[in-house]
C-alpha positions as CSV (number, residue, x, y, z in Angstrom):
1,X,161.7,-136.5,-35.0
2,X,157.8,-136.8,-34.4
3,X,156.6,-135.7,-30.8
4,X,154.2,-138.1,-29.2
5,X,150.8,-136.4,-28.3
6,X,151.7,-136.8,-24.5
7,X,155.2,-135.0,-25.1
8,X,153.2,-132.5,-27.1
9,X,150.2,-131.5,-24.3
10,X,153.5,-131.4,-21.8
11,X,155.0,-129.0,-24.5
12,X,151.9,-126.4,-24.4
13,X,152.1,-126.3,-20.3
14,X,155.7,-124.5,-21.4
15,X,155.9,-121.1,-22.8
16,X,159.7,-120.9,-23.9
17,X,160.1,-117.2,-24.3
18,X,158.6,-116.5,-20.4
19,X,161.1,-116.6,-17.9
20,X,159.5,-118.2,-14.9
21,X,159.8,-117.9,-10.9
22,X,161.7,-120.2,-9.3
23,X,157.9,-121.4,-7.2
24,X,156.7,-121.3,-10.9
25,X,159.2,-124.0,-12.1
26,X,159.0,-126.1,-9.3
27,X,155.3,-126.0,-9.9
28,X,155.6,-127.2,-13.0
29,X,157.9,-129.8,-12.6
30,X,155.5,-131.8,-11.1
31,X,152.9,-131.4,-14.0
32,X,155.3,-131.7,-17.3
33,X,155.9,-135.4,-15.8
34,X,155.0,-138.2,-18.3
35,X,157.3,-141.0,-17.2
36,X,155.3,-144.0,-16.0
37,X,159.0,-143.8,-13.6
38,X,160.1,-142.0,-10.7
39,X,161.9,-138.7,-12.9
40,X,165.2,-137.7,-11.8
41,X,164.9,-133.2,-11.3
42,X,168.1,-131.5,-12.9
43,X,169.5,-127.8,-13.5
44,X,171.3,-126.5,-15.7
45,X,173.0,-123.3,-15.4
46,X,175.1,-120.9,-17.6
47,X,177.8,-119.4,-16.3
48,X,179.5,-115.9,-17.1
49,X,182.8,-117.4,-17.2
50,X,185.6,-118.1,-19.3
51,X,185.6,-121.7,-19.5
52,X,189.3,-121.7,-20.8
53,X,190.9,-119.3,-17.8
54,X,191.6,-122.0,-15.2
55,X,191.0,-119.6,-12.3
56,X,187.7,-119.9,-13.7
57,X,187.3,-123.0,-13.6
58,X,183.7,-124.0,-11.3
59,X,184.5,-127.2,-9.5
60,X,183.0,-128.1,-5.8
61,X,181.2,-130.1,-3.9
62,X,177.5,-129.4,-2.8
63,X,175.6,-130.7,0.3
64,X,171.8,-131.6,-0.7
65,X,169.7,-131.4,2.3
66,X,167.4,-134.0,0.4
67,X,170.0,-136.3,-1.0
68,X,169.3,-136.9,-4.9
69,X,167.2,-139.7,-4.6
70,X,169.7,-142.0,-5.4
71,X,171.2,-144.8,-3.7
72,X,175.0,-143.9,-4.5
73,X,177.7,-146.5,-4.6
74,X,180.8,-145.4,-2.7
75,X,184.5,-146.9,-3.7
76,X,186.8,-145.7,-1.0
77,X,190.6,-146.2,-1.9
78,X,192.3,-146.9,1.5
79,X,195.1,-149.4,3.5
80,X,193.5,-151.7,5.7
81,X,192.6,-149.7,8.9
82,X,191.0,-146.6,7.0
83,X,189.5,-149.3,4.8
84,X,188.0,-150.8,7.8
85,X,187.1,-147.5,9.2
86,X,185.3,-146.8,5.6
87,X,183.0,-149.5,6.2
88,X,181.7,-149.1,8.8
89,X,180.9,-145.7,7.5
90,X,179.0,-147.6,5.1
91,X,181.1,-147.4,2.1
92,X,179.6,-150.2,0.0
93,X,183.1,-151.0,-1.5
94,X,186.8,-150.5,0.3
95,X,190.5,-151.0,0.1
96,X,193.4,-150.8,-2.1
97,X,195.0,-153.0,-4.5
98,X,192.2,-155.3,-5.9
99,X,189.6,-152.5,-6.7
100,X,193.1,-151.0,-9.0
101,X,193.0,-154.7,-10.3
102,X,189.4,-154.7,-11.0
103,X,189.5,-151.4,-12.3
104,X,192.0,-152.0,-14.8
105,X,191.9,-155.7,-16.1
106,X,187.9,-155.4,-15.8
107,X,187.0,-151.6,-16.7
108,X,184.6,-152.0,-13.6
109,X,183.2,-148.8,-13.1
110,X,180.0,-150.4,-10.6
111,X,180.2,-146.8,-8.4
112,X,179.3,-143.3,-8.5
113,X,181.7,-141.5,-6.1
114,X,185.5,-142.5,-5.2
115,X,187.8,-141.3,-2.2
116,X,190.6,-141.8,-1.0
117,X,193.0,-141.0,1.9
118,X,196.1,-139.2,0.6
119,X,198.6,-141.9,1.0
120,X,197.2,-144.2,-1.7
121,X,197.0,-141.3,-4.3
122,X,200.1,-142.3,-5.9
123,X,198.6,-145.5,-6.6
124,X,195.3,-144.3,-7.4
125,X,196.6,-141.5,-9.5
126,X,197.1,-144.3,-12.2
127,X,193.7,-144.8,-12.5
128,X,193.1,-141.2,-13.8
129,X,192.4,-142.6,-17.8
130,X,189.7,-144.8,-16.5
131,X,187.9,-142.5,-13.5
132,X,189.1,-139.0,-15.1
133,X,186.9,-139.1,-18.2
134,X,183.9,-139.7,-15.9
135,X,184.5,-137.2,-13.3
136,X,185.2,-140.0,-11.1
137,X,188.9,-138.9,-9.8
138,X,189.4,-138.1,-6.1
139,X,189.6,-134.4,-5.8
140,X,190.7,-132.3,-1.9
141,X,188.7,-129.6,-4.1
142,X,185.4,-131.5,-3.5
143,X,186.3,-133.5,-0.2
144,X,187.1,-136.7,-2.1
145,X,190.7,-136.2,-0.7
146,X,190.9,-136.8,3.3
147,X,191.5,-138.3,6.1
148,X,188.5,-137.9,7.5
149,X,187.1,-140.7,5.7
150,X,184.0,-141.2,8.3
151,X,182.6,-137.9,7.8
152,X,183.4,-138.3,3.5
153,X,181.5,-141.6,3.1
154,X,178.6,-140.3,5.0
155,X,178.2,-137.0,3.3
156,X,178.1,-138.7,-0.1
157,X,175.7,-140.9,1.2
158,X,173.4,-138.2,2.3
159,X,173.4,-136.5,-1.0
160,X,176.6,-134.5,-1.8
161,X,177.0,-134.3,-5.2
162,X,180.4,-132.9,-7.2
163,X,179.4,-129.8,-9.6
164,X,181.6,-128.5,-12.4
165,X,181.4,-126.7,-15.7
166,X,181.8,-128.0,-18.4
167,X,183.5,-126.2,-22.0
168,X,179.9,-124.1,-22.5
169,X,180.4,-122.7,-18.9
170,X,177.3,-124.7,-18.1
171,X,177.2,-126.9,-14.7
172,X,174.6,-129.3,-14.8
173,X,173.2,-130.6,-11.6
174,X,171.0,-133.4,-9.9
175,X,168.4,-131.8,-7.2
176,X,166.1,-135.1,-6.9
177,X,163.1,-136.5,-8.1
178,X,159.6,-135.6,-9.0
179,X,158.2,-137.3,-6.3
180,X,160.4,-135.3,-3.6
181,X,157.3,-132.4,-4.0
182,X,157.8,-128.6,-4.3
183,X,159.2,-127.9,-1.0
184,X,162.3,-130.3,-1.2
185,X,162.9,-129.7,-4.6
186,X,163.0,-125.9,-3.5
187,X,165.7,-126.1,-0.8
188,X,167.6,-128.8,-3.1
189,X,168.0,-126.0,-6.3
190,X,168.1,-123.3,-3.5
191,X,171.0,-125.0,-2.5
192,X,172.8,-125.8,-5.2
193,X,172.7,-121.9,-6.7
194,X,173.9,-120.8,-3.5
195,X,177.0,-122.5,-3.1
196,X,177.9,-121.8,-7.3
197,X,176.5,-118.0,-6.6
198,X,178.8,-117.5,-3.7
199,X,181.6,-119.1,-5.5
200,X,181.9,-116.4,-8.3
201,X,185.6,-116.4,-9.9
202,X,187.1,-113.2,-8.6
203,X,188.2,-112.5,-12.6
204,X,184.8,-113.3,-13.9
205,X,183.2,-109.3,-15.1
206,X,179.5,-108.9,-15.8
207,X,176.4,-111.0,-15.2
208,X,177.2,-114.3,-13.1
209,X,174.1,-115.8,-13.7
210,X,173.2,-116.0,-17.3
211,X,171.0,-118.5,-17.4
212,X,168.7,-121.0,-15.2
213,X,166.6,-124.1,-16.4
214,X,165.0,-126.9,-14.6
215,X,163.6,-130.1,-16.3
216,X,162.5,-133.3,-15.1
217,X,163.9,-136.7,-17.5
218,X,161.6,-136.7,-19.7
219,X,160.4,-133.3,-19.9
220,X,160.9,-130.2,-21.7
221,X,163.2,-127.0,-20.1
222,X,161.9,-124.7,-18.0
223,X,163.8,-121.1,-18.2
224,X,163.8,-119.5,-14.4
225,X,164.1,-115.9,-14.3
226,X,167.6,-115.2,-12.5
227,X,166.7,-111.9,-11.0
228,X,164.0,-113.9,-9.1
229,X,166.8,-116.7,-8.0
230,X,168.9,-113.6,-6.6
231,X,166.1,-112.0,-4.5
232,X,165.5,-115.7,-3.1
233,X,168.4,-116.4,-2.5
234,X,168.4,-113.0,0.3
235,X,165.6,-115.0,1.8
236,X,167.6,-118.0,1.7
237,X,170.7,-117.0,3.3
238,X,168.2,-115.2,5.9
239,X,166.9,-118.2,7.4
240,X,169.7,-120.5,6.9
């Protein structure tokens, strides 16, 4: 596949064998964009796990102190009252039986995060061959599960995102867009290596961490050194 000349002066601003700081990346996040488009900011990060042991499975929910940059769709399955209470949360879509409907006779799929209050799960649990293969089905693992349906729509509004590995043991995650600037992109990766870093699997041996990469849409990877993301993350926790 030819490389157009833009792709290919973005390329050169890369060296593939360096492993960069985590300021480094950032930095050059902002200067590998091409996109005439807001570019969404994304990481990518390879675990030492064993994909296949499910008590090392990586699934959980992260809070984004900057959101994603995305206005995200909410579906909350709940009877009328909890419904009602969803919202005014300001879940954009709420109830029971006709989102199954629509679901099923329509494939409708015009959302990016489902909950649902536990009593409906039995109904909702139906719905796992159209929401499971898009990561879509409530989980209590990420919050997605609760009564507390207030504080669950207005987390995912404010940016909490669902993180999991996939078979290569890599979890790919959303940290925001270009035009967020260094700073917010920072605390947004900063973030979202914290909570997986913290959430080692007691039976995963050897190094956690194998490798880190950050890359805007349309741009190329950039490799972050991860004995730099560990010493950050000291100063992280510090002042958190």
């Amino acid at each position: 596949m030819k490389k157009g000349k833009k792709f290919i002066e973005v390329l050169n601003l890369i060296d593939k064998d360096k492993q960069y700081t985590v300021s480094e990346a950032i930095d050059l996040i902002d200067k590998t964009k091409r996109a005439k488009f807001d570019e969404s900011v994304d990481v990518a990060i390879r675990l030492g796990i064993d994909p296949k042991q499910a008590d090392q499975q990586i699934r959980m929910a992260v809070n984004l102190p900057h959101g994603t940059g995305k206005d995200v769709k909410v579906l909350v399955f709940a009877n009328e009252e909890k419904a009602s209470e969803a919202t005014a949360a300001g879940a954009d879509f709420a109830g029971l039986d006709e989102f199954i409907e629509k679901i099923t006779s329509e494939n409708w799929l015009g959302f990016d995060v489902v909950i649902a209050t536990p009593d409906v799960m039995s109904k909702v649990g139906k719905l796992g061959k159209f929401l499971g293969p898009r990561g879509l089905m409530p989980n209590p693992k990420v919050g997605t599960i609760t009564n507390d349906i207030t504080e669950a729509v207005k987390l995912s509004k404010a940016g909490r995102i669902e993180i999991k590995n996939d078979k290569g043991a890599v979890v790919h995650a959303p940290i925001g867009k270009v035009s967020f600037g260094t700073e917010k992109i920072r605390e947004n990766f900063m973030s979202v290596v914290n909570v997986i870093n913290r959430s080692k699997p007691s039976s995963s041996k050897g190094i956690y961490l194998r490798k880190v990469t950050i890359s805007n849409t349309m741009g190329p990877g950039i490799n972050i050194d991860t004995g730099d993301i560990r010493e950050s993350l000291k100063g992280f926790n510090a002042a958190a």
